[in-house]
FIRO-350385 format. One record per residue: y, z, x of N, C-alpha, C in turn; residue in one letter. Coordinates in nm, 2 decimals. Example, Ala and Ser with C-alpha at 12.3 -4.5 7.8 and 13.67 -1.06 7.14 Angstrom:
REM FIRO-350385
- n.north; n.up; n.east; ca.north; ca.up; ca.east; c.north; c.up; c.east; rest
- -0.57; 0.78; 1.32; -0.45; 0.78; 1.23; -0.33; 0.78; 1.32; a
- -0.22; 0.71; 1.28; -0.11; 0.71; 1.37; 0.00; 0.79; 1.29; s
REM end
This chain:
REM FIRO-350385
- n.north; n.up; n.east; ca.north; ca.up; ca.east; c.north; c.up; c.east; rest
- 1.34; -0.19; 0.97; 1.35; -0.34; 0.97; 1.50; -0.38; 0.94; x
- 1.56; -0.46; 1.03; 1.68; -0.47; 1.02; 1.69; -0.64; 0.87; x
- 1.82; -0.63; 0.85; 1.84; -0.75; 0.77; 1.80; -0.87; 0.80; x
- 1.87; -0.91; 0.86; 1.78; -1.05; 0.93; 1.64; -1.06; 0.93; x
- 1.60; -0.97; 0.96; 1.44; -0.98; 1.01; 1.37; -1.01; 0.80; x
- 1.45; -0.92; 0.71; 1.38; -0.88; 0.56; 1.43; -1.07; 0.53; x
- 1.55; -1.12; 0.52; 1.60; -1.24; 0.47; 1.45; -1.32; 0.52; x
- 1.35; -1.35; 0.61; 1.26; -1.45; 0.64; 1.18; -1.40; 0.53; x
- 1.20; -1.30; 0.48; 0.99; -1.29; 0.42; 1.04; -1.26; 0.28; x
- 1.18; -1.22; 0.28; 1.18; -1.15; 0.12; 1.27; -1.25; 0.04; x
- 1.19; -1.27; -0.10; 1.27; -1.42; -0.17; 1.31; -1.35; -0.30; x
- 1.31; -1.25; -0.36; 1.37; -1.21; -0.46; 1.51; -1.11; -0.48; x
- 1.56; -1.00; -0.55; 1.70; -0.96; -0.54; 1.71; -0.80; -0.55; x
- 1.60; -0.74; -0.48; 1.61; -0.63; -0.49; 1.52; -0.55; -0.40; x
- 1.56; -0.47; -0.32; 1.42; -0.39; -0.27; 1.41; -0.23; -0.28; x
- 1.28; -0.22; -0.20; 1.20; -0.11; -0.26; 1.28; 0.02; -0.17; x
- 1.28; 0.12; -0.20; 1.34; 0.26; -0.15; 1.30; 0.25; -0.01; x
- 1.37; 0.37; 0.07; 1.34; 0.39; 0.19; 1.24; 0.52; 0.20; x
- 1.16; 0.54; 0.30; 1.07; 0.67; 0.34; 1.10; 0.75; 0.42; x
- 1.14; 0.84; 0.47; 1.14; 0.89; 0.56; 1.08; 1.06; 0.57; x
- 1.06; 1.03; 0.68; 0.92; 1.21; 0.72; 1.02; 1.25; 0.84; x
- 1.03; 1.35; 0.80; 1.12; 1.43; 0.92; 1.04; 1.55; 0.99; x
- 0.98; 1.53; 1.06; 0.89; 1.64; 1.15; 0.76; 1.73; 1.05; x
- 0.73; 1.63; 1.00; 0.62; 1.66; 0.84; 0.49; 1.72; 0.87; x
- 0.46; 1.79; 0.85; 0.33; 1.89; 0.87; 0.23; 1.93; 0.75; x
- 0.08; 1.93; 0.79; 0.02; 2.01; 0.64; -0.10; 2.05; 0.74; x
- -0.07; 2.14; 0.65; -0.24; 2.23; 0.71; -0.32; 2.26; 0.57; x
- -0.48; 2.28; 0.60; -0.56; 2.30; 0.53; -0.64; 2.41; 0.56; x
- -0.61; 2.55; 0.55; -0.63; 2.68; 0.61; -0.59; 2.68; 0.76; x
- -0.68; 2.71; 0.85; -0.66; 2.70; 0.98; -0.64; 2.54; 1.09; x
- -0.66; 2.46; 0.99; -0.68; 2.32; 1.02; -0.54; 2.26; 0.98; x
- -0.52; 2.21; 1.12; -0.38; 2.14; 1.12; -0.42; 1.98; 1.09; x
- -0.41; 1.94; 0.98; -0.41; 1.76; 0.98; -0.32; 1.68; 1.00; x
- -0.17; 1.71; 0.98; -0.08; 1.61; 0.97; 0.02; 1.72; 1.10; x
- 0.05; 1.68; 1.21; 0.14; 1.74; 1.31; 0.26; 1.70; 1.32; x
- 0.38; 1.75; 1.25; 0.55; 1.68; 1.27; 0.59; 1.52; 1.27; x
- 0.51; 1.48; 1.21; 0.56; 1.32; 1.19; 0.71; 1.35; 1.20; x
- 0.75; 1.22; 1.26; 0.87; 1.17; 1.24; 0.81; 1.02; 1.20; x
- 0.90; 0.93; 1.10; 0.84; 0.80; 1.10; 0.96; 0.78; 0.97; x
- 1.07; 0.67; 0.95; 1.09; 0.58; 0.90; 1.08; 0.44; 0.84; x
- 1.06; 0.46; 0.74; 1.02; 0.29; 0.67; 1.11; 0.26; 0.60; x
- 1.16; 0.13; 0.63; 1.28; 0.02; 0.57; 1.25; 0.03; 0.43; x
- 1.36; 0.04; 0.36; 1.36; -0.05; 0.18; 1.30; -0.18; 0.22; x
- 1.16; -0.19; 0.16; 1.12; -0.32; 0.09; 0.99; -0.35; 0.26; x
- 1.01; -0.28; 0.31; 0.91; -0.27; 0.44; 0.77; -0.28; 0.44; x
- 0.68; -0.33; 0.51; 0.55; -0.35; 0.48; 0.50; -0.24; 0.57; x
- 0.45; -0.15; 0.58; 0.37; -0.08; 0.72; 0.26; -0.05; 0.65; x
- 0.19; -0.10; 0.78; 0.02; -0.01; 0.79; -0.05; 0.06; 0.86; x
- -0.12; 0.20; 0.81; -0.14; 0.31; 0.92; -0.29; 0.26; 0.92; x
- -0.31; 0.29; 1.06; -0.44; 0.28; 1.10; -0.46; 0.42; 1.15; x
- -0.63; 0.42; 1.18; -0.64; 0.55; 1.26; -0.83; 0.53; 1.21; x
- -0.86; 0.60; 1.30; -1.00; 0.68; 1.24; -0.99; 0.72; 1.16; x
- -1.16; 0.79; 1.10; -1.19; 0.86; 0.97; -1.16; 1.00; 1.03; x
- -1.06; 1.09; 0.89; -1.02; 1.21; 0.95; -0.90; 1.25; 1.04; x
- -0.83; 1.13; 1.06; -0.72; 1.15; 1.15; -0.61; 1.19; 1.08; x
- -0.62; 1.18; 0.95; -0.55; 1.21; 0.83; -0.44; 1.12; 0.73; x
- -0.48; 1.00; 0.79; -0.44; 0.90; 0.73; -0.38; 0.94; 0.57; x
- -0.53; 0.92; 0.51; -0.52; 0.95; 0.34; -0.42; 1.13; 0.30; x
- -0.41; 1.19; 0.36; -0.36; 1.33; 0.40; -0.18; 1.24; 0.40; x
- -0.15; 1.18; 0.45; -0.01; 1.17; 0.49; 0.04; 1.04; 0.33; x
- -0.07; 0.99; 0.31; -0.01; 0.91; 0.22; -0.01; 0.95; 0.10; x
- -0.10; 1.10; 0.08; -0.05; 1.23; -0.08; 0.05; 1.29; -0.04; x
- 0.07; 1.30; 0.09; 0.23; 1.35; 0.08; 0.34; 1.32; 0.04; x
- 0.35; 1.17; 0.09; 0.45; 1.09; 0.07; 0.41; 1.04; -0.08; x
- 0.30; 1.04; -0.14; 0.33; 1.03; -0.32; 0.35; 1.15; -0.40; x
- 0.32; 1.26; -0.35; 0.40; 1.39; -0.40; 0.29; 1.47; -0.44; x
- 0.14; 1.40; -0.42; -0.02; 1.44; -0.44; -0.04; 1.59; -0.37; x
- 0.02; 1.61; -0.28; -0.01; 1.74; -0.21; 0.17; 1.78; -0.13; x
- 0.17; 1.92; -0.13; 0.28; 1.97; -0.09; 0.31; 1.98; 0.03; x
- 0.40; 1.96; 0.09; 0.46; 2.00; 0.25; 0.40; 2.12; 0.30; x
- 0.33; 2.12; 0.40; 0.34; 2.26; 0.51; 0.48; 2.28; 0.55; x
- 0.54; 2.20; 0.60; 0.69; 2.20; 0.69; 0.72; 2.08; 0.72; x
- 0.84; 2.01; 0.75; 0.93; 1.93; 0.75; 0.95; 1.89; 0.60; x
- 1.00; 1.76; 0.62; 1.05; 1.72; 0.51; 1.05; 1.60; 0.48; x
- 0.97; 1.51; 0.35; 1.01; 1.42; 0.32; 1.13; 1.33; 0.20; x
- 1.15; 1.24; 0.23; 1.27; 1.14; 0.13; 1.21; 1.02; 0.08; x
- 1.25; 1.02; -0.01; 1.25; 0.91; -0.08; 1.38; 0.83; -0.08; x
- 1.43; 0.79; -0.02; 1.54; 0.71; -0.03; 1.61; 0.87; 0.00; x
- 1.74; 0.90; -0.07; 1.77; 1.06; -0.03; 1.73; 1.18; -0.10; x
- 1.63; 1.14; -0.17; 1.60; 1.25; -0.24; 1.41; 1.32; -0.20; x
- 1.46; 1.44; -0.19; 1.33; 1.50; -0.15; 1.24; 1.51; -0.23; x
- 1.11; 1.42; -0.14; 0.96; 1.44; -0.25; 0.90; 1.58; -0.29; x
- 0.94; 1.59; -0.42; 0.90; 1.71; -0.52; 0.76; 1.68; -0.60; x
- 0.67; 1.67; -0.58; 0.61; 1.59; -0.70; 0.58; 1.45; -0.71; x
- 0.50; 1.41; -0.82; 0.48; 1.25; -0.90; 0.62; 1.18; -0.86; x
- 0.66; 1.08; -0.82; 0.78; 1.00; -0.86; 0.72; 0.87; -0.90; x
- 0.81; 0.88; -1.06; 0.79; 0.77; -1.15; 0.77; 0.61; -1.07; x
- 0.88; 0.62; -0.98; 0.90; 0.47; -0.91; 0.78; 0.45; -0.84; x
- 0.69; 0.56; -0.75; 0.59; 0.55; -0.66; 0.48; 0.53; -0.73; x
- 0.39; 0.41; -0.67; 0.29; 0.39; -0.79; 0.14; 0.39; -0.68; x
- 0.05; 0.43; -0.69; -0.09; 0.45; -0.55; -0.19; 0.32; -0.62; x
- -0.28; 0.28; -0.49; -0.36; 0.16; -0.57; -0.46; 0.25; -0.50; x
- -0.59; 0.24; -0.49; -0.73; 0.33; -0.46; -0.86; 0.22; -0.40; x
- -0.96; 0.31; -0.29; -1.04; 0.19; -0.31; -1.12; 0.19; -0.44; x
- -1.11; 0.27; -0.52; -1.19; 0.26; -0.62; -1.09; 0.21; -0.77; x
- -1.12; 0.14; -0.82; -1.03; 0.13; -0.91; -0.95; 0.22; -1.04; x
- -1.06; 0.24; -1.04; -1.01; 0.37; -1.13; -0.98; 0.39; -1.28; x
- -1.10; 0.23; -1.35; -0.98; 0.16; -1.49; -1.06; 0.30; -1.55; x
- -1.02; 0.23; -1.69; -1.05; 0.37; -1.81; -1.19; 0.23; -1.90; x
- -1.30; 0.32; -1.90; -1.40; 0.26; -1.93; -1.43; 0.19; -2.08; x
- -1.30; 0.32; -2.16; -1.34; 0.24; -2.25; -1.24; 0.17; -2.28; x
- -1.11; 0.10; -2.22; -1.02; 0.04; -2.25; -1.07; -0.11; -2.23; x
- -0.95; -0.17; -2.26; -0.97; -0.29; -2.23; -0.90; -0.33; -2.15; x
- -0.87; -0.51; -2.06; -0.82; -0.49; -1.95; -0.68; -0.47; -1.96; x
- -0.64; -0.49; -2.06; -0.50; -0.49; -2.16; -0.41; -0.37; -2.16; x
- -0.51; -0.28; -2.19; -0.48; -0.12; -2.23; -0.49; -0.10; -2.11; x
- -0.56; -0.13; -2.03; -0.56; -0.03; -1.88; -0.47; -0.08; -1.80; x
- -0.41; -0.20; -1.85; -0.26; -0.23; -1.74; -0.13; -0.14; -1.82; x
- -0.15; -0.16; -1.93; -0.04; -0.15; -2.01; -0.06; 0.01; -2.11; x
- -0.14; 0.11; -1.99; -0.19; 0.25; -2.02; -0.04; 0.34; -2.05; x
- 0.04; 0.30; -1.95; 0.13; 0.37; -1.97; 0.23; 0.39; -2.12; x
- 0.22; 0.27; -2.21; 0.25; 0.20; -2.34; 0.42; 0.23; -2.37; x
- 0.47; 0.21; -2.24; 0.64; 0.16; -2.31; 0.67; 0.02; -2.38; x
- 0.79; 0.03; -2.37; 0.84; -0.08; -2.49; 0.75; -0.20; -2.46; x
- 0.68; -0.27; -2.57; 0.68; -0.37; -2.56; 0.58; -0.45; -2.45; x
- 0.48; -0.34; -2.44; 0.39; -0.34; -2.34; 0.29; -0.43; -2.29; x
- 0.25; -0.46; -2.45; 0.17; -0.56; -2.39; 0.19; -0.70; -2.43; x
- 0.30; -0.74; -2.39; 0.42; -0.85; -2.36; 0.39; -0.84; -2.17; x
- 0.43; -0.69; -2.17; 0.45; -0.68; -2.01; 0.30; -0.68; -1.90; x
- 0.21; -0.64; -1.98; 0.10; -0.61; -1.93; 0.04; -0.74; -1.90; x
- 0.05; -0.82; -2.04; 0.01; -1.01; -2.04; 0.04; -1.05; -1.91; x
- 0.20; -1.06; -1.87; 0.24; -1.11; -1.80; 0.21; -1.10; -1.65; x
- 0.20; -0.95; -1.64; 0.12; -0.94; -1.45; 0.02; -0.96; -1.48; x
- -0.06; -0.94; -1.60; -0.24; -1.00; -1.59; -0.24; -1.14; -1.52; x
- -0.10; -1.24; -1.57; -0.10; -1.36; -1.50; -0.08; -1.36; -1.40; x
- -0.02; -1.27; -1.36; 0.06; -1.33; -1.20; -0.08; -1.27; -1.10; x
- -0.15; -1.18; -1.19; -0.28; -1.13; -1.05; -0.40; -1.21; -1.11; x
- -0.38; -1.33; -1.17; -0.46; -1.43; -1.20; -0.56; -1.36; -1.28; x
- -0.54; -1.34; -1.41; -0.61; -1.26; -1.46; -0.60; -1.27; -1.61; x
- -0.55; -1.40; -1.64; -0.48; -1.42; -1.76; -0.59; -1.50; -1.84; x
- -0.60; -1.46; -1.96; -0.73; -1.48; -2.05; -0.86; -1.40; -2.08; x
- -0.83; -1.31; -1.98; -0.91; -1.18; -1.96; -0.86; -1.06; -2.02; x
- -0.77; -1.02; -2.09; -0.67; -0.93; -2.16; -0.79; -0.86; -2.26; x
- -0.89; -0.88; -2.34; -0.96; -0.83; -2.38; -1.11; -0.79; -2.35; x
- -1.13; -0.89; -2.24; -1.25; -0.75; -2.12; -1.26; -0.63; -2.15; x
- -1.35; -0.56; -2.11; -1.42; -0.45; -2.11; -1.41; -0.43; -1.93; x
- -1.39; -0.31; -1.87; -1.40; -0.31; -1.74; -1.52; -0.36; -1.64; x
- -1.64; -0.32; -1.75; -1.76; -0.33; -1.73; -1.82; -0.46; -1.69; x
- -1.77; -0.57; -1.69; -1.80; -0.69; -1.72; -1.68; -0.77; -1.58; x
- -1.64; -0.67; -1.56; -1.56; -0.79; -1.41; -1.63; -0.74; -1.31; x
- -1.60; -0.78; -1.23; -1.63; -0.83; -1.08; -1.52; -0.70; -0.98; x
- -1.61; -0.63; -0.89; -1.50; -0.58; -0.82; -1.36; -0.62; -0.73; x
- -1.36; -0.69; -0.72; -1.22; -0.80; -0.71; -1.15; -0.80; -0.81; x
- -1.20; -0.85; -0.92; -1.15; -0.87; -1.05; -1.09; -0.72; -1.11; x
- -1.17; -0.63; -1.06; -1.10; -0.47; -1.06; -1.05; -0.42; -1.00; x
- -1.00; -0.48; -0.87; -0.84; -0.40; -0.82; -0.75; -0.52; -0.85; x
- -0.79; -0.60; -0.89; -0.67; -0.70; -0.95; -0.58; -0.68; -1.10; x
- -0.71; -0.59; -1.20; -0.66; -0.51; -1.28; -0.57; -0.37; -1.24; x
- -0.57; -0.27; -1.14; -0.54; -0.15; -1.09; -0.47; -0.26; -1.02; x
- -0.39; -0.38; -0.94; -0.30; -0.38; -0.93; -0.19; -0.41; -1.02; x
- -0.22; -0.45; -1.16; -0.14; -0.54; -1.22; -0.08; -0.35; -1.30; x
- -0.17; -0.31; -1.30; -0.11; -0.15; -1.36; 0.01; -0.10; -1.24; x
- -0.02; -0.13; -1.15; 0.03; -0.08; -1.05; 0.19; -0.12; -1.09; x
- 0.17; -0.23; -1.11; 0.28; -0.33; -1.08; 0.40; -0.35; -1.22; x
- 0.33; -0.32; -1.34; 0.37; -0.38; -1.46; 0.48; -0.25; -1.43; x
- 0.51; -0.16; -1.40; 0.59; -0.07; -1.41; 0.75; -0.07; -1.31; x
- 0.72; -0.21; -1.20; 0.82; -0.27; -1.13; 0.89; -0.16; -1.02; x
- 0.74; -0.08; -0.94; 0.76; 0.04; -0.84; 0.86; 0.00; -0.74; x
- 0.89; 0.07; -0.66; 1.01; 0.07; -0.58; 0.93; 0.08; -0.48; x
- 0.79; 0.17; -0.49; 0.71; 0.18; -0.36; 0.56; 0.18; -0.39; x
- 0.50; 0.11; -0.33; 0.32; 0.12; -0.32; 0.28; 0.15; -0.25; x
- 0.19; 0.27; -0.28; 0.09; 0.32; -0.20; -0.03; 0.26; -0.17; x
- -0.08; 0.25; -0.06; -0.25; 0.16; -0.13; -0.32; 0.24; 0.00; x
- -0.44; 0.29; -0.05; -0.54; 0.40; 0.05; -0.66; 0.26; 0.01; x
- -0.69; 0.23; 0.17; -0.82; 0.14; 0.20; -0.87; 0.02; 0.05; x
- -0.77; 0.02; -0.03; -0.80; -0.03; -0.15; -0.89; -0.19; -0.13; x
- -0.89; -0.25; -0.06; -1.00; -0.39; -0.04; -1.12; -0.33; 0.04; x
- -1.15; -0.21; 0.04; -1.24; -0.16; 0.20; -1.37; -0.22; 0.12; x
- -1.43; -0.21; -0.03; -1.50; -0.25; -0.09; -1.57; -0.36; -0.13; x
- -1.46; -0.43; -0.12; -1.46; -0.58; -0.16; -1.55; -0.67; -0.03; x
- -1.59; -0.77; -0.07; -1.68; -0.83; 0.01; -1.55; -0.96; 0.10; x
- -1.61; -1.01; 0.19; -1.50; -1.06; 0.32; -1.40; -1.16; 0.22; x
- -1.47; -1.26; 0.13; -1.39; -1.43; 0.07; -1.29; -1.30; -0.06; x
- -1.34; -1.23; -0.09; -1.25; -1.16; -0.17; -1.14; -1.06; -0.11; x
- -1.20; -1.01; -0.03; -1.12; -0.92; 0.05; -0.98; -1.01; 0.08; x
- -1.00; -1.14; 0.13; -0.92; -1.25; 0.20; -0.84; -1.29; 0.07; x
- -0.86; -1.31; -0.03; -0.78; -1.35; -0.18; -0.70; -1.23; -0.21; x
- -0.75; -1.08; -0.22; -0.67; -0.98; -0.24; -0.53; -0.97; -0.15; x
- -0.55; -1.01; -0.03; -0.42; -0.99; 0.09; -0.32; -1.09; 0.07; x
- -0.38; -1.23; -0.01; -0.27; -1.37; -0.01; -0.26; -1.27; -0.14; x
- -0.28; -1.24; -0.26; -0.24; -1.16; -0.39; -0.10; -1.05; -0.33; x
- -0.18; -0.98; -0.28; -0.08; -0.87; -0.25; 0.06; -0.92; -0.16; x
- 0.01; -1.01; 0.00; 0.13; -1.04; 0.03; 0.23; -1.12; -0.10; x
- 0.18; -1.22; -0.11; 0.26; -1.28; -0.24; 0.36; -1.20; -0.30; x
- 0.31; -1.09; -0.38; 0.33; -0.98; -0.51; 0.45; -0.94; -0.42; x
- 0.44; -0.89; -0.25; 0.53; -0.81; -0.23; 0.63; -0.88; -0.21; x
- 0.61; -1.01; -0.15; 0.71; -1.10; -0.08; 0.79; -1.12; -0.20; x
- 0.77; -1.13; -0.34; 0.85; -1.16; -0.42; 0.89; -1.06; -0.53; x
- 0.86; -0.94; -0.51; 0.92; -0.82; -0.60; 1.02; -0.74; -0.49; x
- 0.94; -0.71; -0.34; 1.04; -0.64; -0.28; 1.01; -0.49; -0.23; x
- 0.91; -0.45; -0.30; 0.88; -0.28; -0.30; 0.85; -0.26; -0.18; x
- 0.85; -0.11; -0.10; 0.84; -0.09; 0.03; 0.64; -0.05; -0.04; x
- 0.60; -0.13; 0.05; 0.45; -0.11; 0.13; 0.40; 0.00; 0.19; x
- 0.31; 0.09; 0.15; 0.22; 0.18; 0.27; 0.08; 0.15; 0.23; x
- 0.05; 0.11; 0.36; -0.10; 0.06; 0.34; -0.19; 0.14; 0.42; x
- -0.31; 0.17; 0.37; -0.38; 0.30; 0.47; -0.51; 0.21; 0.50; x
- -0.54; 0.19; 0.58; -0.66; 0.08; 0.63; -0.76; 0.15; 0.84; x
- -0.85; 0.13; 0.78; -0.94; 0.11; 0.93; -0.95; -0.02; 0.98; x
- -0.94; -0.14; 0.92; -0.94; -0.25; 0.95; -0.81; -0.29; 1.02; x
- -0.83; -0.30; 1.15; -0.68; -0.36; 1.22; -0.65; -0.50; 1.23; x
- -0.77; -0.62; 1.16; -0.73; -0.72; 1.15; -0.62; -0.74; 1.00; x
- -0.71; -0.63; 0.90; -0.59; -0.66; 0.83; -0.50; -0.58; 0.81; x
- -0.49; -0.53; 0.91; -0.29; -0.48; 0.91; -0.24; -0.53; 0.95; x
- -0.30; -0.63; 1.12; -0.22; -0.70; 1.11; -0.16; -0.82; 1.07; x
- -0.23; -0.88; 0.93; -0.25; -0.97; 0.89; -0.13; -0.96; 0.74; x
- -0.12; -0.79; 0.72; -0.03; -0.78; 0.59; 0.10; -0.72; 0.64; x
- 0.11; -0.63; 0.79; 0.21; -0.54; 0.78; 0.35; -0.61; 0.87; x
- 0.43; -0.57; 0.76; 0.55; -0.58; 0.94; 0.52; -0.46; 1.07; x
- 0.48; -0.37; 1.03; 0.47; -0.25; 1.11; 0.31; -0.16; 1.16; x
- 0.21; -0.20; 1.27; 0.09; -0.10; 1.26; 0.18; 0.03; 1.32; x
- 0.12; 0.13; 1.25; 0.12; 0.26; 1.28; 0.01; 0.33; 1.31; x
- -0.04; 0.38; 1.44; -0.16; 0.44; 1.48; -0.15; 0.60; 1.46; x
- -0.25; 0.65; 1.42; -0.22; 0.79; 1.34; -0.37; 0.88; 1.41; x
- -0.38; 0.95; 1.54; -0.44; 1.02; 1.59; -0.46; 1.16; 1.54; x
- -0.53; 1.21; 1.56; -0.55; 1.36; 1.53; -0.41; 1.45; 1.45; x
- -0.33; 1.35; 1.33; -0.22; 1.39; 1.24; -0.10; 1.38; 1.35; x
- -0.12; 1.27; 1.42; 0.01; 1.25; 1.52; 0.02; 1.11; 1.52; x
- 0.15; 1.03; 1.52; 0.16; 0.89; 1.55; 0.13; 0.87; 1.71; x
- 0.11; 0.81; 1.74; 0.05; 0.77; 1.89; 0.08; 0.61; 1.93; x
- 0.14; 0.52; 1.76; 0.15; 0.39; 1.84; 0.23; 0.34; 1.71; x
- 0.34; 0.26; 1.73; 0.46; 0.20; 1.61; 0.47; 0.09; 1.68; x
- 0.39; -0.02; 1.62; 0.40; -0.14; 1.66; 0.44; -0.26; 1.54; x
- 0.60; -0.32; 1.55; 0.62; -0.41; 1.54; 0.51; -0.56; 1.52; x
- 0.52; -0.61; 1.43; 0.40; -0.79; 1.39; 0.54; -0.85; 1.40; x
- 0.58; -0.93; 1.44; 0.65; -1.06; 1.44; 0.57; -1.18; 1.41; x
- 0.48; -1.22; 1.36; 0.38; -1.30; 1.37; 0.47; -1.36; 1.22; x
- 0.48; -1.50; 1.22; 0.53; -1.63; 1.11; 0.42; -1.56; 0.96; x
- 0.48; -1.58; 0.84; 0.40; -1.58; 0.73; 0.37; -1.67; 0.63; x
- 0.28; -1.73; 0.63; 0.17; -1.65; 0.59; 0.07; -1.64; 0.68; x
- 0.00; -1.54; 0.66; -0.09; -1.50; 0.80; -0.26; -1.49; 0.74; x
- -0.31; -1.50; 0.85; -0.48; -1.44; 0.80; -0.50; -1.34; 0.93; x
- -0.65; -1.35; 0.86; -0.69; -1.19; 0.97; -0.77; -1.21; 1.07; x
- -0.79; -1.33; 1.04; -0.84; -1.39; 1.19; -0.75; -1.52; 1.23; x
- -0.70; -1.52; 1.37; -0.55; -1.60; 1.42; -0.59; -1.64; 1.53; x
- -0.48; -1.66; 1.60; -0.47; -1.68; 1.73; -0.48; -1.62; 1.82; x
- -0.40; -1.64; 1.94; -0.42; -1.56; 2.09; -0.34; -1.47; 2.05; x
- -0.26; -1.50; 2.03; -0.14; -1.37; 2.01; -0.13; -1.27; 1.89; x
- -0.22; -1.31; 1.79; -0.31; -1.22; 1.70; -0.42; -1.14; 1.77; x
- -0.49; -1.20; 1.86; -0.60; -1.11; 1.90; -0.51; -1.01; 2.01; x
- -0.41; -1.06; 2.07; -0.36; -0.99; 2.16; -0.32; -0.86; 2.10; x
- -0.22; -0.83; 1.92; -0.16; -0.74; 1.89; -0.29; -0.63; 1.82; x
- -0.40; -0.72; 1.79; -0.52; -0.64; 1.72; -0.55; -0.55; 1.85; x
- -0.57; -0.63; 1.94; -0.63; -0.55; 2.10; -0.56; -0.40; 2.16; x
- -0.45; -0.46; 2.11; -0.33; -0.33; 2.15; -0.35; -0.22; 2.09; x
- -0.35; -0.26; 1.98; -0.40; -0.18; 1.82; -0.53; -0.09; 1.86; x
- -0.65; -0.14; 1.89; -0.77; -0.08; 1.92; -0.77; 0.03; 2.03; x
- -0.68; -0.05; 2.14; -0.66; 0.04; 2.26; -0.66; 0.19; 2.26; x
- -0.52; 0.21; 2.10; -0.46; 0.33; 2.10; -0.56; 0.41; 1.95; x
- -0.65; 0.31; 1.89; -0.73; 0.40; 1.82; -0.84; 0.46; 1.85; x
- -0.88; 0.40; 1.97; -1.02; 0.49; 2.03; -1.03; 0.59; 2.10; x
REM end
């Protein structure tokens, strides 16, 4: 994504690392899942891979967080090669994942550096969640629980987010609040985006970039120009970029 294009959507002073996969490969015994990716993602970039179940969607995005090891090629983090965990890379899940017996406090603010839960308070508010700090997991609302698992996500001020199908659970009026949450969050922190979704209305509803992901091969890198803020159901020329989108996933 060139500069010009980041200055319309990005309102804060810093952004998120660059990605890059250099002919990236993984197999799983005799099973090739991920085939030589090449693929590029801008600092502070939004993309979303689509694809069928099994195409290896969830497979490319443990790569790129350091969850599983390279077959062959190579990936970067900005210029440094993914070895492992990186502190800066943070994953969001469809399942949330809090700790049952924390509270919503401790489960944002799990990590417990300085001054934490100053820091923890503070994204509780920004993912509208503020007054809720002493909850029990047990007692929210699935919405209300990736809005926790994002504020974890977030309190640590990542350079990159991963998110595998993370609303696929959520019911449609919630599903639709999590996407204005998350675009919001990005549009004003900056972090580069990977979003792993079967839903192509909302990719194209969050991403600068769909990426169609066939049998561990890209097959389709499509550009959203579409004005923001967006929904996932639009116009002509929304149904036009979803339609294109479907073409190349079936």
């Amino acid at each position: 994504m060139n500069s010009e294009v980041h200055q319309k959507v990005w309102t804060g002073t810093a952004l998120g690392n660059r990605i890059g996969l250099d002919k990236a490969g993984k197999d799983f015994g005799k099973r090739q899942v991920i085939r030589g990716i090449d693929l590029s993602i801008g600092a502070g970039e939004f993309v979303a891979i689509v694809g069928r179940s099994g195409c290896g969607k969830t497979t490319l995005l443990r790569l790129i967080a350091g969850l599983e090891p390279l077959g062959s090629g190579q990936i970067n983090i900005d210029d440094a090669p993914v070895a492992g965990l990186n502190p800066h890379v943070k994953l969001l899940f469809q399942d949330a994942r809090l700790l049952p017996w924390a509270s919503v406090l401790q489960n944002v603010g799990v990590a417990r550096g300085p001054d934490w839960q100053k820091h923890a308070s503070e994204v509780l508010r920004r993912v509208g969640l503020e007054g809720r700090e002493r909850d029990w997991p047990s007692v929210l609302s699935g919405g209300q629980k990736q809005r926790v698992a994002l504020a974890r996500a977030l309190v640590s001020k990542p350079s990159v987010l991963l998110l595998d199908e993370p609303f696929g659970a959520l019911d449609a009026l919630t599903r639709l609040e999590m996407h204005d949450l998350l675009a919001e969050t990005w549009r004003r922190d900056g972090f580069t985006t990977v979003l792993i979704t079967h839903d192509v209305a909302e990719a194209v509803a969050l991403a600068d970039r769909v990426v169609v992901l066939q049998e561990g091969r890209v097959t389709l890198d499509l550009p959203i120009t579409l004005p923001r803020p967006r929904r996932a159901v639009g116009d002509a020329t929304t149904a036009k970029l979803q339609a294109e989108i479907l073409r190349h996933v079936a």
